[in-house]
PDB file of N, CA, C and O in Angstrom, chain B, residues numbered from 101:
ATOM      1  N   UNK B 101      -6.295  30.355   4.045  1.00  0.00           N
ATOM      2  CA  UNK B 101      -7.121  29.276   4.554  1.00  0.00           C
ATOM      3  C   UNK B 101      -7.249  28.230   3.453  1.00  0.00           C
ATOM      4  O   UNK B 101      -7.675  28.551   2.343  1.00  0.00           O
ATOM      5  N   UNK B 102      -6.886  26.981   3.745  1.00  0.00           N
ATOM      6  CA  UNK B 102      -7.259  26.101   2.811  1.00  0.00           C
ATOM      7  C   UNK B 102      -8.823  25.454   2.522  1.00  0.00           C
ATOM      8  O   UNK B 102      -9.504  25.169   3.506  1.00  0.00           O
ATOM      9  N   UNK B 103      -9.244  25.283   1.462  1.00  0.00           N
ATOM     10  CA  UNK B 103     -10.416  24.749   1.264  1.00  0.00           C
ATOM     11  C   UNK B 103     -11.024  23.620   2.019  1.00  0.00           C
ATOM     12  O   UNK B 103     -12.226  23.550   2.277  1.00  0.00           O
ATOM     13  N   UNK B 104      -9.984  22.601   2.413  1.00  0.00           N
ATOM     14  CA  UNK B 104     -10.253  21.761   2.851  1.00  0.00           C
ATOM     15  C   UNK B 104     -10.856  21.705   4.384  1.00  0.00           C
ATOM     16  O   UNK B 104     -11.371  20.788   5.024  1.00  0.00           O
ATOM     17  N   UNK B 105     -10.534  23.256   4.735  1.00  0.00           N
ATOM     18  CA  UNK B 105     -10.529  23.130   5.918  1.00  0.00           C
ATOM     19  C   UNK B 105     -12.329  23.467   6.371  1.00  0.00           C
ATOM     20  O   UNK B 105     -12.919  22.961   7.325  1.00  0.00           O
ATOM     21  N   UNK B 106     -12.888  24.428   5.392  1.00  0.00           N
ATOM     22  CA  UNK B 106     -14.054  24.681   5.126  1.00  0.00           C
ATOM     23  C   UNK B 106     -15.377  23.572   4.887  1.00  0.00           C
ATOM     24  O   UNK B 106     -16.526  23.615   5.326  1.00  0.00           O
ATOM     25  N   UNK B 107     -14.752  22.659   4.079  1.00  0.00           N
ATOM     26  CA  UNK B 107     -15.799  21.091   4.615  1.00  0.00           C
ATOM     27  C   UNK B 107     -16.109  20.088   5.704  1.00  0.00           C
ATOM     28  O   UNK B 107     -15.218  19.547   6.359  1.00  0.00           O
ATOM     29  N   UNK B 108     -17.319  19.870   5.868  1.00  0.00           N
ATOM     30  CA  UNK B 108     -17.328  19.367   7.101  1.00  0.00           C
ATOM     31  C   UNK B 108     -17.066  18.494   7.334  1.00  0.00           C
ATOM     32  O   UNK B 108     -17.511  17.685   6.521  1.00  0.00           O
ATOM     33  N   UNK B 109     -16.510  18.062   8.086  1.00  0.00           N
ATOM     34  CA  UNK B 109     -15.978  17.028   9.090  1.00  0.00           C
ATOM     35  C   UNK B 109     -17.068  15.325   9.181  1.00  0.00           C
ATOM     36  O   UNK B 109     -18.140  15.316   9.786  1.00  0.00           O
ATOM     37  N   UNK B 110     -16.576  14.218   8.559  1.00  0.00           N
ATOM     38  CA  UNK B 110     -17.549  13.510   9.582  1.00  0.00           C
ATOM     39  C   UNK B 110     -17.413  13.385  10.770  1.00  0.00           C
ATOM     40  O   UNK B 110     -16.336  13.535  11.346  1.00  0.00           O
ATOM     41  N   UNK B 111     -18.497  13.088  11.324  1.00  0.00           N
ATOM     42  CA  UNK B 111     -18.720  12.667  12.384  1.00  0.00           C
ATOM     43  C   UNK B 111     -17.811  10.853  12.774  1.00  0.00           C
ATOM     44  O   UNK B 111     -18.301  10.085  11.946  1.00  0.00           O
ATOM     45  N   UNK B 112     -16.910  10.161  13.553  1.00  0.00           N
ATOM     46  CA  UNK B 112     -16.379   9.194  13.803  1.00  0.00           C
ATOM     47  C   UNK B 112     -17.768   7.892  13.833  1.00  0.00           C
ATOM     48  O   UNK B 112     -18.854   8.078  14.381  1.00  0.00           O
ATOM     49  N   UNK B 113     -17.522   7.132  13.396  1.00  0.00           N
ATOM     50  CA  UNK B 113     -18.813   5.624  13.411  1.00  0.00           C
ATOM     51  C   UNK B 113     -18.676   5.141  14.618  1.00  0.00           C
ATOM     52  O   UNK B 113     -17.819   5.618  15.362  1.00  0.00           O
ATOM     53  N   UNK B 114     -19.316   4.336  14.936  1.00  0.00           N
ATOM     54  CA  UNK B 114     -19.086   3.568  16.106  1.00  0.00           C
ATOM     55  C   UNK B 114     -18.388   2.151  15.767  1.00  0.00           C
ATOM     56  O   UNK B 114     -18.753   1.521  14.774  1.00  0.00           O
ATOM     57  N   UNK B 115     -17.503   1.732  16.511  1.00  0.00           N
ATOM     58  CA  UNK B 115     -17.086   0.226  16.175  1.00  0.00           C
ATOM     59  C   UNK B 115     -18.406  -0.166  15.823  1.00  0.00           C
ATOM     60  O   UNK B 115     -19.477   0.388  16.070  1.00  0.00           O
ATOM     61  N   UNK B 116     -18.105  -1.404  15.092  1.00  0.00           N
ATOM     62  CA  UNK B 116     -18.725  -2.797  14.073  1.00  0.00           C
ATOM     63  C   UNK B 116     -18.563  -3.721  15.488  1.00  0.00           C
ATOM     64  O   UNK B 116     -17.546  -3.737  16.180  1.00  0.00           O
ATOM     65  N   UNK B 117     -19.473  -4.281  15.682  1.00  0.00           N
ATOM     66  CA  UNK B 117     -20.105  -5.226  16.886  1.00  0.00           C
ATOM     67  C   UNK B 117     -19.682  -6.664  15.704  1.00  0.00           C
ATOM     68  O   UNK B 117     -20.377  -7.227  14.858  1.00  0.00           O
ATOM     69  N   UNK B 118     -17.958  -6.923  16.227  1.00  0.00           N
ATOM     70  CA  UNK B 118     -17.635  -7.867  15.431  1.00  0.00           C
ATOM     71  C   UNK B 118     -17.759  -9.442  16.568  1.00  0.00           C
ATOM     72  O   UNK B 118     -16.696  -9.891  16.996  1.00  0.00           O
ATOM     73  N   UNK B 119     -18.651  -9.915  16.827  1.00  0.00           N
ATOM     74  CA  UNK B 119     -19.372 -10.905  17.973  1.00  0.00           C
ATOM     75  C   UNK B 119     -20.177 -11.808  17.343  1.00  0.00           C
ATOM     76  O   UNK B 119     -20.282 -13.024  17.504  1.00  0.00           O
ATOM     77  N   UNK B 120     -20.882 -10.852  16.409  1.00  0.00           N
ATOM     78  CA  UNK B 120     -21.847 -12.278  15.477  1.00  0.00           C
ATOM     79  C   UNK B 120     -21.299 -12.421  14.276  1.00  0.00           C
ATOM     80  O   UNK B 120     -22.001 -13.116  13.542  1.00  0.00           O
ATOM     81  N   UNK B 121     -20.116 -11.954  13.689  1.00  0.00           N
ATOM     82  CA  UNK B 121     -19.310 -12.438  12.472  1.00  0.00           C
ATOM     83  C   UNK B 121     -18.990 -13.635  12.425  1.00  0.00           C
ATOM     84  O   UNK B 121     -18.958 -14.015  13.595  1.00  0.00           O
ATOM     85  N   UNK B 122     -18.595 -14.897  11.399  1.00  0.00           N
ATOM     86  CA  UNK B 122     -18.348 -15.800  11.102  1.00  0.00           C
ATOM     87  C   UNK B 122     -16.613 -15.457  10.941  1.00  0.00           C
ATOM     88  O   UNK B 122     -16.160 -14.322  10.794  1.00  0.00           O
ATOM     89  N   UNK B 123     -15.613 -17.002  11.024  1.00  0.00           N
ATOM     90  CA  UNK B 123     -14.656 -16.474  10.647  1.00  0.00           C
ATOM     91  C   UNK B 123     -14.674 -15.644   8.789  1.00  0.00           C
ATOM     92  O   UNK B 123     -13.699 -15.010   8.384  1.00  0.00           O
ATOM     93  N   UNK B 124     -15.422 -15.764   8.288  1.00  0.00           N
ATOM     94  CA  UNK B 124     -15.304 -15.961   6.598  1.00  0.00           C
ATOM     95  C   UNK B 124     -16.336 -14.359   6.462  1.00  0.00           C
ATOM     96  O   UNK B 124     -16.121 -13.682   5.457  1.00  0.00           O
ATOM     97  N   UNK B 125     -17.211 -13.935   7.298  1.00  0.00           N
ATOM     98  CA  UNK B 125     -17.814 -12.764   7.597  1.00  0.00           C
ATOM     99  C   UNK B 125     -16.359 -11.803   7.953  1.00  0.00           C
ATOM    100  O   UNK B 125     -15.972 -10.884   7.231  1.00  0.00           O
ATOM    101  N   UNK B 126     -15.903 -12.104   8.808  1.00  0.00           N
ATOM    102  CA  UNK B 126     -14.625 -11.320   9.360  1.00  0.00           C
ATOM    103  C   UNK B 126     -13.636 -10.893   8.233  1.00  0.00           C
ATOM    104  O   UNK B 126     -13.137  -9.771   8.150  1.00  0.00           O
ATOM    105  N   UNK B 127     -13.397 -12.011   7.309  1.00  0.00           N
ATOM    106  CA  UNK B 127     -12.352 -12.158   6.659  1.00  0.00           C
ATOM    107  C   UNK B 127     -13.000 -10.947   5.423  1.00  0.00           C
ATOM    108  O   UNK B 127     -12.412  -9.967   4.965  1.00  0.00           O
ATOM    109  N   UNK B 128     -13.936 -11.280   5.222  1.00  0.00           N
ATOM    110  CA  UNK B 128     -14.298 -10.474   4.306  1.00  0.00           C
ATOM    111  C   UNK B 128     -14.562  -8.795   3.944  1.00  0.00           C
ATOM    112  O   UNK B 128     -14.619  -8.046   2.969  1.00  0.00           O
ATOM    113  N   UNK B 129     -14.694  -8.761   5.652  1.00  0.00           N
ATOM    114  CA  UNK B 129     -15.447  -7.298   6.379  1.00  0.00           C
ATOM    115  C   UNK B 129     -13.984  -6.699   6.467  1.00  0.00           C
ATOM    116  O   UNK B 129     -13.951  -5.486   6.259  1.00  0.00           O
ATOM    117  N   UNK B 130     -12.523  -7.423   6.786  1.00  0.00           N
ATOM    118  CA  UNK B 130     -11.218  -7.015   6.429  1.00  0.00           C
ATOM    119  C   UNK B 130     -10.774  -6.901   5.100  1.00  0.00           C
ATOM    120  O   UNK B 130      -9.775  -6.225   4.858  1.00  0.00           O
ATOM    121  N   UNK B 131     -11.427  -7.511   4.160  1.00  0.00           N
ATOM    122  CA  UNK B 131     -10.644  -7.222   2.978  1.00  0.00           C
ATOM    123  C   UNK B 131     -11.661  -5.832   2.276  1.00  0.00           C
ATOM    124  O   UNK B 131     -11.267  -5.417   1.186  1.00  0.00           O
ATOM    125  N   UNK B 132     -13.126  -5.036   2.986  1.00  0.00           N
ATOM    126  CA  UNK B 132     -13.416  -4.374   2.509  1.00  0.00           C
ATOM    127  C   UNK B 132     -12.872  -3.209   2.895  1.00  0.00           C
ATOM    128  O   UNK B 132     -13.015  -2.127   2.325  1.00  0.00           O
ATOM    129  N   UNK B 133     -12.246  -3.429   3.864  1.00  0.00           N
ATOM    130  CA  UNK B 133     -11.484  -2.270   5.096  1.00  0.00           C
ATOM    131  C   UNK B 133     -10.527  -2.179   4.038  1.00  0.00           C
ATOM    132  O   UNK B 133     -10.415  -1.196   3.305  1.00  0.00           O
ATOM    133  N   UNK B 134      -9.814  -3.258   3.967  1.00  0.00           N
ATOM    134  CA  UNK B 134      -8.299  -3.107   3.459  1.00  0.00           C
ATOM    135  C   UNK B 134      -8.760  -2.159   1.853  1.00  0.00           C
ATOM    136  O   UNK B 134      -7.853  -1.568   1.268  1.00  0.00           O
ATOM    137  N   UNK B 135      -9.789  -2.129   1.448  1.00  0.00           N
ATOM    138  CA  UNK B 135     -10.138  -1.944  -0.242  1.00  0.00           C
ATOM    139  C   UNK B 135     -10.497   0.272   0.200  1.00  0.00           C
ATOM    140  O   UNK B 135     -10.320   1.323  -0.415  1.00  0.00           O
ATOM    141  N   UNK B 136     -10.886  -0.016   1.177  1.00  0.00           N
ATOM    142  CA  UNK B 136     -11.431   1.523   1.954  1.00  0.00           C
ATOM    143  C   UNK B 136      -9.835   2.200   1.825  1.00  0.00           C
ATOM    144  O   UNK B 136      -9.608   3.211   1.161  1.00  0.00           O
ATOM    145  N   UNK B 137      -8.896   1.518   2.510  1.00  0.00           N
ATOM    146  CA  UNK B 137      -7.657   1.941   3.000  1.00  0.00           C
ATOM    147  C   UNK B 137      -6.932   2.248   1.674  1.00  0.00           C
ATOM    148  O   UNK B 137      -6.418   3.349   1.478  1.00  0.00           O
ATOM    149  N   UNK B 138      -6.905   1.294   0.809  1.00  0.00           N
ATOM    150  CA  UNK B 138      -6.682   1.888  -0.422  1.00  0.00           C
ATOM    151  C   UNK B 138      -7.215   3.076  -0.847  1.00  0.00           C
ATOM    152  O   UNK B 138      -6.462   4.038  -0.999  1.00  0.00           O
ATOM    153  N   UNK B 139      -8.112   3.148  -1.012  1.00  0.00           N
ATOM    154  CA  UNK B 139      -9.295   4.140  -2.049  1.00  0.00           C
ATOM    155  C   UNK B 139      -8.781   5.402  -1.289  1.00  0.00           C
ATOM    156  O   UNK B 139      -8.293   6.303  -1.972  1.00  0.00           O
ATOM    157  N   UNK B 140      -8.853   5.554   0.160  1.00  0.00           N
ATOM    158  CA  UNK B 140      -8.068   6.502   1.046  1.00  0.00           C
ATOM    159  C   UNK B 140      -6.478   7.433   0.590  1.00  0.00           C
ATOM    160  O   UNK B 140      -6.039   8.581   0.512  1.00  0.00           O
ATOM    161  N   UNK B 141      -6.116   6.150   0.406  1.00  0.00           N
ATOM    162  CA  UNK B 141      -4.600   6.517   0.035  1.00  0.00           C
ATOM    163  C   UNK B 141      -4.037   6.897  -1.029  1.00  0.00           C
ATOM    164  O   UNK B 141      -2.893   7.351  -1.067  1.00  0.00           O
ATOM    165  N   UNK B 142      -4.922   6.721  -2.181  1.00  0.00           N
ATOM    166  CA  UNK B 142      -5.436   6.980  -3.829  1.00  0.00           C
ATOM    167  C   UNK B 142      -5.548   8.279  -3.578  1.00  0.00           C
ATOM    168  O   UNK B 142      -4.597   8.990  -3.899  1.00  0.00           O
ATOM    169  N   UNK B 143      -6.818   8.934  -2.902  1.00  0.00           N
ATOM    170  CA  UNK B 143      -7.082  10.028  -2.862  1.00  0.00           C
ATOM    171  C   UNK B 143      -6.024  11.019  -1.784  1.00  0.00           C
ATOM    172  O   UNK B 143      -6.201  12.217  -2.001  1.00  0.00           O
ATOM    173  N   UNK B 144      -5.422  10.856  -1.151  1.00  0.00           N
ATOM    174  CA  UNK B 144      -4.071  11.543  -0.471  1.00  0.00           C
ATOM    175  C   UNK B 144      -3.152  11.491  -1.659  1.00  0.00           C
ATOM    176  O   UNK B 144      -3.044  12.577  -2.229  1.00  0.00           O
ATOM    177  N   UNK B 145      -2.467  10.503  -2.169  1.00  0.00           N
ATOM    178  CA  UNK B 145      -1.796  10.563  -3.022  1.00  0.00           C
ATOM    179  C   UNK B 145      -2.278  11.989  -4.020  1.00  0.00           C
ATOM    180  O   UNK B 145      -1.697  13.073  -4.062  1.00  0.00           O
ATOM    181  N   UNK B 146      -3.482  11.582  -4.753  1.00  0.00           N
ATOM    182  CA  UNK B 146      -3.727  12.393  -5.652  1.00  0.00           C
ATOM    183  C   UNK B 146      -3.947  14.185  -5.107  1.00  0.00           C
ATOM    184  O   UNK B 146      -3.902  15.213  -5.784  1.00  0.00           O
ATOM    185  N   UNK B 147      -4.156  14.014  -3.830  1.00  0.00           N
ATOM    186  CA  UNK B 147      -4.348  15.776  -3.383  1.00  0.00           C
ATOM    187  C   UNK B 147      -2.691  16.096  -3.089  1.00  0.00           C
ATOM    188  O   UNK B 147      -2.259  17.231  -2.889  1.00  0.00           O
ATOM    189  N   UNK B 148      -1.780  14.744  -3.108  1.00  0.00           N
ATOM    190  CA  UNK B 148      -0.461  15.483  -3.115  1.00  0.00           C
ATOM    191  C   UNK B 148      -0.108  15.954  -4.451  1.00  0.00           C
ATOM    192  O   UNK B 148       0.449  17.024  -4.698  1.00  0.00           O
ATOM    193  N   UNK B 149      -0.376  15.314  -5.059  1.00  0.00           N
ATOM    194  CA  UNK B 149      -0.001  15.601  -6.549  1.00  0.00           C
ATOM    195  C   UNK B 149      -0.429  16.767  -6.998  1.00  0.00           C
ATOM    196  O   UNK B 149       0.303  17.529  -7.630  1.00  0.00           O
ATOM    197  N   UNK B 150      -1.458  16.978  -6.762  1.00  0.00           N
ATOM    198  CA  UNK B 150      -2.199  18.100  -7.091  1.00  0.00           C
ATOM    199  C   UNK B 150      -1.321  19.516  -6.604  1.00  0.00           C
ATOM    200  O   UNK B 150      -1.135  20.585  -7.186  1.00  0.00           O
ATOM    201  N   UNK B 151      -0.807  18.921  -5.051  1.00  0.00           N
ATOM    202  CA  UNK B 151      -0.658  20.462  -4.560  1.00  0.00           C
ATOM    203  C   UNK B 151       0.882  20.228  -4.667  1.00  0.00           C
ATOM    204  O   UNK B 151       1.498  20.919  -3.855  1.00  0.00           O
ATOM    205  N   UNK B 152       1.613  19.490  -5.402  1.00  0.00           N
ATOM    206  CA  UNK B 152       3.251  19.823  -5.513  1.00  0.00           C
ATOM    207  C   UNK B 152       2.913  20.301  -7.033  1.00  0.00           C
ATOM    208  O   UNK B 152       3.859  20.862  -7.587  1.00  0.00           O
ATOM    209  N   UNK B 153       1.900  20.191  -7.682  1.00  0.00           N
ATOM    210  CA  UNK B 153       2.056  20.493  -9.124  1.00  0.00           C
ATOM    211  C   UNK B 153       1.468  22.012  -8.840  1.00  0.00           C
ATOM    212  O   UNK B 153       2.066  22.817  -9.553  1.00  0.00           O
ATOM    213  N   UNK B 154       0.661  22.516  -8.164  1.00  0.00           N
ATOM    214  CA  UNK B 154      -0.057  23.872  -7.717  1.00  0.00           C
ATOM    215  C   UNK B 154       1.313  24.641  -7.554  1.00  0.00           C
ATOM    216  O   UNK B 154       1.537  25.705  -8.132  1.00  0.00           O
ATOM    217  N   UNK B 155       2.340  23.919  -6.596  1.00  0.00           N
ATOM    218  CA  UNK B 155       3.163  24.713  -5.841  1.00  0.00           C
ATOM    219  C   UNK B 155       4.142  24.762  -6.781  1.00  0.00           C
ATOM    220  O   UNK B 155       4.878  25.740  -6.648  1.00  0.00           O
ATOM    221  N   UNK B 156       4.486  23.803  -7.984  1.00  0.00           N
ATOM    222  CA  UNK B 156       5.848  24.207  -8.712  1.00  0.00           C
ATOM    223  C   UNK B 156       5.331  25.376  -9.524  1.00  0.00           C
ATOM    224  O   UNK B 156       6.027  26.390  -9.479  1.00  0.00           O
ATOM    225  N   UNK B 157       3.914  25.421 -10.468  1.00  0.00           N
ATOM    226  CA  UNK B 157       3.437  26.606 -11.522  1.00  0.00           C
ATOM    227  C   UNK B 157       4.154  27.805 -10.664  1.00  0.00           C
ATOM    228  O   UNK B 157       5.126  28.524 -10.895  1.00  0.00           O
ATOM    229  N   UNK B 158       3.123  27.685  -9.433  1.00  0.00           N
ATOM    230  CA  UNK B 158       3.560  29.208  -8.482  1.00  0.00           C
ATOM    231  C   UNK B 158       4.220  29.391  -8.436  1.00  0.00           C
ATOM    232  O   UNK B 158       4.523  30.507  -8.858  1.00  0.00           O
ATOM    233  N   UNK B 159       5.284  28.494  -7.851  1.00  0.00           N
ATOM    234  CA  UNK B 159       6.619  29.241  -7.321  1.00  0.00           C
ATOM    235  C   UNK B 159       7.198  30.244  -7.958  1.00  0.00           C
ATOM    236  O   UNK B 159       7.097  30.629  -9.123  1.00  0.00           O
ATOM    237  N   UNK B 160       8.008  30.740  -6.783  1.00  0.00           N
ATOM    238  CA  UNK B 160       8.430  32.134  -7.170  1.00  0.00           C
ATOM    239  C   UNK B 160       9.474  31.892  -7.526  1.00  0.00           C
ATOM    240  O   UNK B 160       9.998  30.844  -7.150  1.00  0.00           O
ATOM    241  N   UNK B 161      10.379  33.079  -8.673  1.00  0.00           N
ATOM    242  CA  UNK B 161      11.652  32.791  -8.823  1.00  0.00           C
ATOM    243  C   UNK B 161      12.354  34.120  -8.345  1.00  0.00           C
ATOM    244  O   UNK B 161      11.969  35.281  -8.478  1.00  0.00           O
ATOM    245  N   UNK B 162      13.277  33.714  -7.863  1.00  0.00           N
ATOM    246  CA  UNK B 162      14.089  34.990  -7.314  1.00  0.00           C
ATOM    247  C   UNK B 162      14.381  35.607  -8.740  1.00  0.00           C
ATOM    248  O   UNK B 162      15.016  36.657  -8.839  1.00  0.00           O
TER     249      UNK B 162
END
């Protein structure tokens, strides 16, 4: 079982009621998304790294 699987889950948000945004509100509320999407992909990256470096120590050798 992986660890990951043992933490909980969030819960999904509800859409952002994007209706009373400005264009320059919008623009901005996308570039914090886009900064999220990063920080996201940082941390995937780094749990790959983690687990190809886990998996070379282990490996087995015939």
């Amino acid at each position: 079982m992986d660890l990951e699987e043992l933490e909980p889950r969030a819960k999904p948000a509800k859409p952002t009621d994007l209706a009373p945004f400005s264009v320059a509100e919008l623009n901005d509320y996308i570039a914090r998304l886009e900064a999220e999407i990063a920080r996201a992909r940082q941390a995937i990256a780094a749990k790959s790294n983690h687990r190809a470096s886990a998996d070379a120590f282990f490996k087995k050798t015939p």
